[in-house]
N, C-alpha and C positions, 0 to 999 in steps of 0.2 A: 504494500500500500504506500501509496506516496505520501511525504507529509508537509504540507504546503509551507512554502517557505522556508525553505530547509538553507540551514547553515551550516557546511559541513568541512570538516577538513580530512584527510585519509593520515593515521598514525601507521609509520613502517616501523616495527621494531624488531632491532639487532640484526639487521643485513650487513653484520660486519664480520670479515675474515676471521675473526675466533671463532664466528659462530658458525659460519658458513664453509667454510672451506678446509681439505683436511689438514693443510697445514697449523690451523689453528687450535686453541686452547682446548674446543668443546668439537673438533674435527672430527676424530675417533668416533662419537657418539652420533655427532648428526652430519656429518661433512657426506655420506653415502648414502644415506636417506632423506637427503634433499637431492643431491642429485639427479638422485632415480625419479624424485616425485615431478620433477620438471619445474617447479613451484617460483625458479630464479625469472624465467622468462614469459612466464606468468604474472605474479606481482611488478614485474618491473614494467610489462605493457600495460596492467591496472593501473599504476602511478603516472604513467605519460597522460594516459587516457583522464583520467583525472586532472592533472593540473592542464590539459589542455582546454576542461570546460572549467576553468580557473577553482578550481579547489585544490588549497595549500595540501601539499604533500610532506609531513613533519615525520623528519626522521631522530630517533632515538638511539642510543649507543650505551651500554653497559661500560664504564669505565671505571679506573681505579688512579685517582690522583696521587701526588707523593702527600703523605700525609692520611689516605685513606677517606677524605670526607666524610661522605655519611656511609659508608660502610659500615655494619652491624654484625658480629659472627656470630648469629643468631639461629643458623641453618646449615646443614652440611656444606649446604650448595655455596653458601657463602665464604665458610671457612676456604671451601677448596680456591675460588676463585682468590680468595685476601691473600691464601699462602704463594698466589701465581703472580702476585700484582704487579708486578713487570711489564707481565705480557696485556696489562689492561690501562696501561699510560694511557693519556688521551693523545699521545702523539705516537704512539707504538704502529710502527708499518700493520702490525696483525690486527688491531685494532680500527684500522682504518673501513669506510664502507665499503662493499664488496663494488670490481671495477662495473657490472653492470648496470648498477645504482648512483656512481658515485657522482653526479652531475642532477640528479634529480633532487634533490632539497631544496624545500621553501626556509625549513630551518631543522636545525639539527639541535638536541636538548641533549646532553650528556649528566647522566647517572650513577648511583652505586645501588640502586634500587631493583627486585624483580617487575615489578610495576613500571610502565614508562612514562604511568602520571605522578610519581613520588620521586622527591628527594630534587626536584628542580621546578621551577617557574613553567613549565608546559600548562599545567590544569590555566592557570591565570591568564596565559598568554591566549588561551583558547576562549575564556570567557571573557577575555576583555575586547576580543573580538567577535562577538555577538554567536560564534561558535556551538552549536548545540549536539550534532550528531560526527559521530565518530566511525570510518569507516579501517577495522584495524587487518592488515597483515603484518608477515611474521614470520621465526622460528624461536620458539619452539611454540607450538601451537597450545602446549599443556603446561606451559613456563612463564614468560612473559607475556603471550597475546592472552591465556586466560586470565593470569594477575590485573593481566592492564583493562580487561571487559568488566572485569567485575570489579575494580578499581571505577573505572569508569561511569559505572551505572549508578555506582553508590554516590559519587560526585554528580549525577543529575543529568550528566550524558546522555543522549538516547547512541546504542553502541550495538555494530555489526559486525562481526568477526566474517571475514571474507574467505568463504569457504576454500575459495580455490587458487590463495594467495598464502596460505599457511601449510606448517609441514614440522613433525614428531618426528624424531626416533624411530616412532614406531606408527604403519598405518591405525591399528591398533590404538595406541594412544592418543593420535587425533583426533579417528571418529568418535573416543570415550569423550574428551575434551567439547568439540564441537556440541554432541547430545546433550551434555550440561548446562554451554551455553546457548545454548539453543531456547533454555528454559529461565537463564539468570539475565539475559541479554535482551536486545529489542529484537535478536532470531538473527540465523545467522545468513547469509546473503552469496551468492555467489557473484563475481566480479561482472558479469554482463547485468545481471540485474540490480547494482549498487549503481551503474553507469546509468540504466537505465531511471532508478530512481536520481541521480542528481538533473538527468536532461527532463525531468517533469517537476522539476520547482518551477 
């Protein structure tokens, strides 16, 4: 359903070389399972497509300052990441967006957060520009894109996780992910029909 007047902008989170690619941090685990899913040139004609019917395409990046910001070792996930923090400089080559991406940002928010509306000015930057709905791809689909939907919604969002823009580990673990938000979210979308709802405002 379309929803009149729609303000939106698309969140890409962690399309960057730790996460994406096998030379990177989180390679091993998802660098072959993206892959295969094809999901790189996928999301990345989603985001042209989008900013070409002018909706901000805000990219998000997991990083690790010197000094650690707001990193929290509160989580396996975290510790593992805080003991690598090297490899998550914000000027770190591996850290960088992956090259098929790296030209598409309206803006880039850099974090220590699984969430890529925590731990920086994104949520704010969004509603201070009249910003309502959120259309997210991603990796990991059961990591970041679910934190950051359900982050999202809870912030007042209306928030589409883009079916065929995200990608798990495991097929497995995304359709578990997606089925969830499916039900936590405003439903989840697939990338023609997210295009299609922004050319009917």
């Amino acid at each position: 359903m379309a929803i009149p007047r729609i303000r939106a902008a698309v969140l890409a989170l962690h399309w960057q070389v730790n996460v994406i690619r096998p030379e990177g941090f989180f390679g091993p685990m998802l660098a072959g399972p993206v892959a295969a899913s094809g999901v790189v040139p996928r999301a990345a004609t989603f985001h042209d497509a989008a900013a070409a019917r002018g909706v901000p395409v805000i990219f998000t990046r997991f990083t690790i300052p010197v000094g650690e910001g707001e990193l929290v070792r509160n989580t396996g996930f975290m510790r593992s990441v805080g003991a690598a923090q090297t490899d998550f400089r914000p000027d770190s080559p591996a850290n960088q967006l992956i090259p098929e991406m790296i030209d598409q940002p309206t803006m880039v928010f850099d974090n220590q957060k699984l969430s890529g509306l925590a731990g920086s000015k994104l949520a704010d930057w969004l509603s201070d520009r009249g910003i309502d709905t959120l259309f997210l791809t991603g990796v990991a689909t059961n990591l970041t894109v679910e934190q950051t939907a359900r982050h999202g919604t809870d912030l007042g969002f209306v928030v589409h996780p883009i079916t065929d823009c995200v990608a798990a580990a495991t097929a497995e673990a995304a359709a578990s992910s997606l089925a969830d938000l499916e039900l936590t979210t405003a439903g989840c979308l697939a990338a023609d029909q997210a295009l299609a709802m922004i050319d009917r405002r």
